[in-house]
C-alpha positions in Angstrom: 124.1 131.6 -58.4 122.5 131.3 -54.5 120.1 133.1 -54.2 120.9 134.7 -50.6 123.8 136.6 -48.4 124.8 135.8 -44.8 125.5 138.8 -42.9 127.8 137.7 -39.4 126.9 140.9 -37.4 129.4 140.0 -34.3 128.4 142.7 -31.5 129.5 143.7 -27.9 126.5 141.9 -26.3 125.3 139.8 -28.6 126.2 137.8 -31.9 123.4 137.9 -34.5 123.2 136.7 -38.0 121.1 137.7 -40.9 120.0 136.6 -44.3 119.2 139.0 -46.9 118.0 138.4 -50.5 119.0 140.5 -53.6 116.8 143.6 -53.0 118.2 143.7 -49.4 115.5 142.6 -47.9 115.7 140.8 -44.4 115.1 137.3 -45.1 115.9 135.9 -41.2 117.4 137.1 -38.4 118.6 135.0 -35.3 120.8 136.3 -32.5 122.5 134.9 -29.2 124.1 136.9 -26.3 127.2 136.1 -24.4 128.4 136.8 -21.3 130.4 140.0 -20.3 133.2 139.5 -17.8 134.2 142.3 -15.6 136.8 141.3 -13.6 137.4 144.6 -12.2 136.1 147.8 -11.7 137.2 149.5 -15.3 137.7 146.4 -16.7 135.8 144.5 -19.4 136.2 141.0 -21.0 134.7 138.6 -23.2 135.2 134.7 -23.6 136.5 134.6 -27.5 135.1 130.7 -27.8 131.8 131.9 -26.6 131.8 134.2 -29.2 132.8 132.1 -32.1 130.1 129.2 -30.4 127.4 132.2 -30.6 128.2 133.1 -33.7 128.1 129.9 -35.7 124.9 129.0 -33.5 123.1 132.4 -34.4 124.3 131.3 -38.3 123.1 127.9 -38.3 119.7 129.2 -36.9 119.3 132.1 -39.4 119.7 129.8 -42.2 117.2 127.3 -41.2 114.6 129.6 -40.1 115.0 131.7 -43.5 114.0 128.1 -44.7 117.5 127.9 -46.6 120.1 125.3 -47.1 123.9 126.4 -46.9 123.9 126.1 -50.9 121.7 128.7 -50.9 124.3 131.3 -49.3 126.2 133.0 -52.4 128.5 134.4 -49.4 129.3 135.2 -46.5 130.4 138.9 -45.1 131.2 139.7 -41.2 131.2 143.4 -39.2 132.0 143.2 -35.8 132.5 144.9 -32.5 135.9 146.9 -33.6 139.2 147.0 -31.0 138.2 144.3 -28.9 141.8 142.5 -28.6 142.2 138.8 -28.7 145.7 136.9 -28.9 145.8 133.1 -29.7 147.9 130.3 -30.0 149.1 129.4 -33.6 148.9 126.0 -33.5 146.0 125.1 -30.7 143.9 128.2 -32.1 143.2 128.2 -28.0 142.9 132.2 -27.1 145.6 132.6 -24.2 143.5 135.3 -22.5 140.0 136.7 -22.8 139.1 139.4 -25.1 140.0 142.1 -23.9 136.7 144.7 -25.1 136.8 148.2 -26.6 135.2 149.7 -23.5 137.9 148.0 -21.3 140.2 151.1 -19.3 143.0 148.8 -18.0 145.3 150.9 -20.1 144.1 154.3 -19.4 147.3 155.0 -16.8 149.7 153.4 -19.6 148.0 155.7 -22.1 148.6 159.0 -19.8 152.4 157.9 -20.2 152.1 158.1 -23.7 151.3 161.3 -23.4 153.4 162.1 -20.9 156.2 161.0 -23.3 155.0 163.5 -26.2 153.7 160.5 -28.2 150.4 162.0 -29.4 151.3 163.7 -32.8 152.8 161.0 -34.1 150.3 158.7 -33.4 147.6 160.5 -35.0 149.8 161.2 -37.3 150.4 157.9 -39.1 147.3 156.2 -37.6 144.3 158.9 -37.4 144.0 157.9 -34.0 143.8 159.5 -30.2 145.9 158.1 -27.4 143.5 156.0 -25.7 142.9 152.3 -23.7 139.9 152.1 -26.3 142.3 150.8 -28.8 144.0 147.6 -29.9 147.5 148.0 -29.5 147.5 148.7 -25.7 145.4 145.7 -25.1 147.8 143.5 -26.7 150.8 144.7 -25.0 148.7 144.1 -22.1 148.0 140.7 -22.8 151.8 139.9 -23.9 153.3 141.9 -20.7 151.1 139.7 -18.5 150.2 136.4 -19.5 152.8 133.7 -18.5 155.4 133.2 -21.4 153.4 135.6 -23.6 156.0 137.1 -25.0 158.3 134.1 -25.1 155.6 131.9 -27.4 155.3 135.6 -29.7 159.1 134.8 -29.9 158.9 131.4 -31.4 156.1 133.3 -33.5 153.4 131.1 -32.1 151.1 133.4 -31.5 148.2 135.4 -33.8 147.1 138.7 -32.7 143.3 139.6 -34.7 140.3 142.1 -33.4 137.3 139.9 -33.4 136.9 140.1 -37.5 139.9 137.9 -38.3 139.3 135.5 -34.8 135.8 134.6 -36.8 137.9 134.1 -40.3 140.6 132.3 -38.5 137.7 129.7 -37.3 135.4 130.0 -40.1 138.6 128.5 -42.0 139.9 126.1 -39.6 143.0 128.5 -39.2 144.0 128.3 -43.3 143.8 132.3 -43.0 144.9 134.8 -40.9 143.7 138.5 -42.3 141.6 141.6 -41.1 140.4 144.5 -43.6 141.6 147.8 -43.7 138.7 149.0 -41.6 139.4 147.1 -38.9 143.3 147.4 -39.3 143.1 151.6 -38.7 141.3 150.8 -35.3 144.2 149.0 -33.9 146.3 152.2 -33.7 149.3 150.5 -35.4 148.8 151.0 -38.9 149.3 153.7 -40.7 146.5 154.8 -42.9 148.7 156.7 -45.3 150.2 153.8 -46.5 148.1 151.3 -45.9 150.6 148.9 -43.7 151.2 147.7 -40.6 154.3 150.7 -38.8 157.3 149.6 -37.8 158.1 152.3 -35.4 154.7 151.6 -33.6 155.2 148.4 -33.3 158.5 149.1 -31.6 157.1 151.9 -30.0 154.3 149.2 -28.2 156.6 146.3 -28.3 154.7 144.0 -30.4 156.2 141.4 -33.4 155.0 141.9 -36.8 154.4 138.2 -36.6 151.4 138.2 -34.6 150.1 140.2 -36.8 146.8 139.6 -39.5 147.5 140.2 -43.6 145.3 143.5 -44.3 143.0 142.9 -47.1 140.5 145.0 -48.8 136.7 145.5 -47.3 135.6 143.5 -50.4 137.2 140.5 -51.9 137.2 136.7 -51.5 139.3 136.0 -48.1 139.0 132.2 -48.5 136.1 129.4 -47.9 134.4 128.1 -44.6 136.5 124.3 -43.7 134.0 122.2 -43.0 131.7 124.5 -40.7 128.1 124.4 -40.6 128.3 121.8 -43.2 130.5 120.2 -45.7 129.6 122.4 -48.4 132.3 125.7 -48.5 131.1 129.4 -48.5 132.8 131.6 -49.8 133.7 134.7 -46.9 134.1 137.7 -49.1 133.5 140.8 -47.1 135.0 142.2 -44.1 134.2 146.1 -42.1 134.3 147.1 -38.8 130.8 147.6 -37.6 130.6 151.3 -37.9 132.1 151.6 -41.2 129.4 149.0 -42.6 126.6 150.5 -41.5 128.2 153.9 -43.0 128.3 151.5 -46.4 124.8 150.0 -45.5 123.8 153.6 -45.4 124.9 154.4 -48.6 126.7 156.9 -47.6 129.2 156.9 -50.3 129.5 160.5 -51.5 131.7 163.2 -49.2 129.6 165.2 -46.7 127.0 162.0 -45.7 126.8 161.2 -42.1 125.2 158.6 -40.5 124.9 157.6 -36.7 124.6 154.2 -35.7 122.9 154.2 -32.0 124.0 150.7 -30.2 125.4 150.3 -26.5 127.8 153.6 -27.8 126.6 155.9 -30.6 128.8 156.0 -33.3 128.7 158.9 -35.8 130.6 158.5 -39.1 130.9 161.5 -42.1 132.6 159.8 -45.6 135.9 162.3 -46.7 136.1 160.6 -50.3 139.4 159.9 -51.1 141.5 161.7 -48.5 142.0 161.6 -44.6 140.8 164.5 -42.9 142.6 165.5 -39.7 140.6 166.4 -37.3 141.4 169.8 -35.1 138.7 168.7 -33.2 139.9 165.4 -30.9 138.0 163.5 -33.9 139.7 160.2 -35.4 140.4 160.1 -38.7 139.6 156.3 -40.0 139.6 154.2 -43.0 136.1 153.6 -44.4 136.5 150.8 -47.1 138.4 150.0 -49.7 136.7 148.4 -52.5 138.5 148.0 -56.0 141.7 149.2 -54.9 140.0 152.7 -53.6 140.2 153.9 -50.2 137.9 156.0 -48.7 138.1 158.0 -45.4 135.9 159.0 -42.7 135.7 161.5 -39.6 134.4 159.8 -36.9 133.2 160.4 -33.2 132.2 157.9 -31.0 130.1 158.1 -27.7 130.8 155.5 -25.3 127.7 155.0 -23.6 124.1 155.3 -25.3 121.8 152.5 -25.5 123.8 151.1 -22.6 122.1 154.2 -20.3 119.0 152.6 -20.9 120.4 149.1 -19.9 121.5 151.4 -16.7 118.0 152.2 -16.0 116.7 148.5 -16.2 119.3 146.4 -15.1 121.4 149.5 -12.2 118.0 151.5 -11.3 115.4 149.5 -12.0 113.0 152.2 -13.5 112.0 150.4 -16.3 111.6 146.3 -17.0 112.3 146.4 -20.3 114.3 148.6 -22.7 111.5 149.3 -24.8 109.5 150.7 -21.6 111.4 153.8 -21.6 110.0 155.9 -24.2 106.6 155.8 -22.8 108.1 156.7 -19.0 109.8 159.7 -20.9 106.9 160.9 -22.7 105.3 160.9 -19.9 106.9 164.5 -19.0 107.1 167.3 -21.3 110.6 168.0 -20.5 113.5 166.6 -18.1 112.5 170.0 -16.3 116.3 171.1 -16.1 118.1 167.5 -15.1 120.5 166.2 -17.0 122.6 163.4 -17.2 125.9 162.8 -18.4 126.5 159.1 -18.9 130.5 159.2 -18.7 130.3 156.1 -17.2 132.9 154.4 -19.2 135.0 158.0 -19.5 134.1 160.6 -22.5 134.6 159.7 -25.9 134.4 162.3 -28.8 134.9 165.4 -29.1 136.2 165.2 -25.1 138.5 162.1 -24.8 138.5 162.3 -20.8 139.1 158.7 -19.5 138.9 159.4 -16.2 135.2 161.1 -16.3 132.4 159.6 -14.3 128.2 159.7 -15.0 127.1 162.6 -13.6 123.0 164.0 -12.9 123.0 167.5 -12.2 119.5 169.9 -11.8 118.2 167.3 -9.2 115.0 168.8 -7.3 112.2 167.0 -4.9 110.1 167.2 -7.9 112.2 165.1 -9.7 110.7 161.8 -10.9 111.8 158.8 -12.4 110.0 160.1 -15.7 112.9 162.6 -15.7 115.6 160.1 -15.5 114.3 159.0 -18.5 113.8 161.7 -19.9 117.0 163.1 -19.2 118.9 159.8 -20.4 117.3 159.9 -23.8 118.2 163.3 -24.4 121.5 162.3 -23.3 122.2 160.3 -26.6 121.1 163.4 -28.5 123.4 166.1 -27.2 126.5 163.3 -27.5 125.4 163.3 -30.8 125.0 167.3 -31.4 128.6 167.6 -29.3 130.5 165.5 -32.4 128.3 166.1 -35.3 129.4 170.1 -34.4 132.7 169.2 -34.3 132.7 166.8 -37.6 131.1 169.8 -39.4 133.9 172.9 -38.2 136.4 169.8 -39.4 135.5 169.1 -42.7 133.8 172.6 -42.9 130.8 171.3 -44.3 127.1 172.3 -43.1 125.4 168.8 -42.7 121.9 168.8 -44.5 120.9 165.2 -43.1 121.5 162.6 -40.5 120.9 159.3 -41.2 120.5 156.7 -38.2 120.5 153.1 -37.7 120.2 150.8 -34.9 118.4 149.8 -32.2 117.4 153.0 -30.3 116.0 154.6 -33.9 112.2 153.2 -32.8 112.0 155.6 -30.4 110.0 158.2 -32.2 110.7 160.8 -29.1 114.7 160.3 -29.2 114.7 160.9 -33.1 112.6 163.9 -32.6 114.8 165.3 -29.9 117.7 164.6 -32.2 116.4 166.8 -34.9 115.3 169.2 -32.8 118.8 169.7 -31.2 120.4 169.3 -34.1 118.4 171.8 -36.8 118.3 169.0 -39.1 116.7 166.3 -41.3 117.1 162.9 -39.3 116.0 160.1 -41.5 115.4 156.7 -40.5 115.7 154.0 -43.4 113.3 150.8 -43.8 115.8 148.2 -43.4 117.5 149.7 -39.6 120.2 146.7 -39.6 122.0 148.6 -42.3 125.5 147.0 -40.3 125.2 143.7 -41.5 123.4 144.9 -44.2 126.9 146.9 -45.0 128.6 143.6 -44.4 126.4 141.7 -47.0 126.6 144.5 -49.7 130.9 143.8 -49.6 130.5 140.5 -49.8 127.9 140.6 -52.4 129.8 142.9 -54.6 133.2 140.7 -54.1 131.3 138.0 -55.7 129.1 139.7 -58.2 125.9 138.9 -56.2 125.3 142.7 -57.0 126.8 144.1 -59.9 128.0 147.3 -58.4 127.5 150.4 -55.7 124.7 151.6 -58.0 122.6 149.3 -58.5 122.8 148.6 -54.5 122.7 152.4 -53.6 118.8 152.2 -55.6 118.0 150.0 -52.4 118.2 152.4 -50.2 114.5 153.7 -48.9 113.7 155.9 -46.1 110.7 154.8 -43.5 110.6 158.0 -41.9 112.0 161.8 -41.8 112.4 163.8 -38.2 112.0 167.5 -39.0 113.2 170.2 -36.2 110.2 171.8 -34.2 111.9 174.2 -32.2 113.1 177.0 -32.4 116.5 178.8 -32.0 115.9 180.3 -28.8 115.1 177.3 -26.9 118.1 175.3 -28.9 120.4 177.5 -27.6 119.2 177.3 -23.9 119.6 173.4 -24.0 122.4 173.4 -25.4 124.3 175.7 -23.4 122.6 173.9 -20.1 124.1 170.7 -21.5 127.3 172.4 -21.9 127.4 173.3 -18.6 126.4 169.7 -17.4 129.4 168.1 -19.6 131.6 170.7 -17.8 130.6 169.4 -14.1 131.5 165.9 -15.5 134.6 167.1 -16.5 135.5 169.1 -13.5 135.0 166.1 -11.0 137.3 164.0 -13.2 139.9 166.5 -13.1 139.7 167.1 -9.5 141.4 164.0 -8.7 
């Protein structure tokens, strides 16, 4: 058998790829970015062609840097950026309208009617989810309400609906296969994660025809062969998760209880339920983790909107800092963020507050403030998100959590994982291999074709590089917390003022 996996880890700024060996070792990495459209304020688009170009680019170059040939790829497997909407035409494969992103709010007044109309219950219900513009199903009704004959070509069923998953297996196989996995399927807010199948009264309740609609398949099982792309020989594409659920199955966390927190542009924080949806009292969504085997697992999840992307705020908005990596040395350059604090609502307030309409916010301002603070402040930011839902995932599933483990790009920063222990009273580990998304991705598509034998002999991969312990204590936990409490509620206030 090839000796290698190819990991297609298809992000909100960038589209990377990665080849790993059987030990899950990091053979290459190559990535590309792309271009985000925002063609209003609120709004937030991508090119789908660009992404499919950056994609198969940042493939072709990760196989030739690792050295490889494409008969050296036992498989394929592809996580992506989850919700991001894009509708197509059948026959062309020519997307009618840009992607329309997860962080997009276009529908945030359509999703107060929703509301409005007593809609909630049964929404989370039957699809785990909150009513909110971050999912799919709005976006497409968008995109069908007001692209010219939209809804007249859906008619004729000429039109594919897919979140960015089953756009990349739609090209990967010249458009022979149309499909998503479960994981990405419970994100759209039109399935029902009970039964495991697209809902008929939600699609009547959004307006949208079954026919546009992907086949849901397993996480973990052969979806069909490449057509022709990167060469002639075919590979086969036998793993599919939304990104947050593969890094939970990169993280091996496969047992009920685990938690892990990925920290990208948004931090996403995932605990696994075993076999049966928790629903959250707690404005938490209750998702679909995997399904391998005919199982399904279930997971609690929170997401923050805005993490890494604070920092991007600093660079690219401010200017404090050149470089991304600059700011843990600017924040360690204070002892504290000597009472300021910032709330980076900028794209509203995900979990466990689900206010759309909230803006950032800096309170505790002073003349001795500094840009050291800003820093400062924004790093601590990502922590207390994180403390806000991992509070709420444990009154939930009432379980005390005894670890956090963390992935992504913001884990090198040896002050922010401190900070997160510290605020949280808990082991945070961070693992040797930090892309554990696409390694999540590989580890499905591995399995599907018996690359790896099964979750036990991949789970004895799993090493950790280092463990944050908490170093304060109780008292001064309690002080930041509440402060940051108070901060979240000045957010919230000004959002509600309107």
């Amino acid at each position: 058998m090839p000796q290698y996996i190819l990991a297609f880890d298809q992000g909100t700024t960038s589209s990377r790829a990665i080849v790993f060996d059987r030990n899950g070792n990091i053979r290459s990495v190559a990535q590309k970015e792309f271009t985000q459209i925002f063609p209003q304020p609120g709004w937030v688009e991508h090119d789908a062609n660009e992404i499919w170009s950056t994609q198969l680019g940042a493939a072709a170059e990760a196989v030739s840097q690792a050295g490889l040939s494409v008969k050296d790829i036992a498989a394929i497997g592809i996580t992506n950026q989850r919700e991001t909407t894009v509708v197509w035409d059948k026959n062309t494969g020519t997307p009618i309208y840009n992607a329309i992103v997860w962080q997009d709010r276009r529908t945030a007044s359509y999703c107060d009617e929703l509301k409005e109309k007593n809609h909630a219950s049964l929404i989370q219900q039957k699809t785990g989810l909150i009513i909110d513009a971050y999912f799919s199903a709005t976006k497409l009704k968008w995109i069908l309400d007001n692209v010219k004959d939209a809804r007249v070509k859906a008619a004729k069923n000429e039109l594919c609906f897919g979140t960015i998953d089953s756009w990349l297996l739609w090209k990967l196989t010249n458009g022979k296969v149309h499909a998503t996995d479960v994981s990405n399927a419970s994100r759209t807010m039109l399935f029902n994660i009970h039964d495991l199948a697209w809902d008929e009264e939600l699609l009547s309740l959004f307006d949208i025809p079954k026919n546009m609609l992907p086949e849901v398949h397993s996480s973990s099982e052969m979806y069909g062969h490449t057509q022709n792309i990167l060469t002639a020989h075919n590979i086969p594409i036998a793993g599919i998760a939304g990104d947050q659920q593969a890094a939970l199955f990169g993280q091996m966390c496969t047992q009920p209880g685990m938690v892990k927190n990925t920290y990208g542009t948004g931090c996403f924080i995932l605990m696994n339920t075993g076999d049966q949806p928790v629903s959250s009292k707690n404005n938490l969504l209750t998702t679909i983790a995997w399904q391998i085997n005919g199982k399904t697992k279930y997971a609690l999840e929170g997401s923050v909107f805005i993490a890494g992307a604070v920092v991007q705020w600093l660079r690219d908005g401010l200017k404090i800092i050149r470089s991304s990596n600059e700011i843990e040395s600017l924040a360690n350059s204070v002892s504290s963020s000597d009472g300021v604090f910032l709330v980076p609502a900028f794209a509203g307030l995900g979990a466990p507050y689900w206010n759309q309409h909230a803006r950032g916010t800096i309170v505790g301002i002073t003349r001795g403030t500094t840009a050291a603070h800003f820093a400062r402040a924004a790093l601590d930011s990502i922590a207390y998100q994180t403390m806000d839902v991992v509070n709420a995932m444990q009154a939930d599933a009432e379980i005390t959590l005894k670890e956090l483990r963390v992935d992504g790009g913001a884990t090198a920063n040896d002050l922010l994982m401190q900070f997160q222990s510290d605020i949280l009273n808990t082991k945070v580990i961070r693992p040797k291999v930090t892309e554990t998304t696409a390694l999540g991705a590989a580890y499905l598509a591995g399995l599907a074709v018996g690359y790896w034998h099964d979750m036990e002999e991949i789970a004895q991969q799993w090493q950790a590089d280092k463990i944050f312990e908490p170093k304060v204590d109780d008292k001064k936990r309690k002080i930041l917390s509440r402060e940051w409490e108070r901060a979240v509620n000045a957010t919230r206030s000004w959002a509600d003022e309107k």
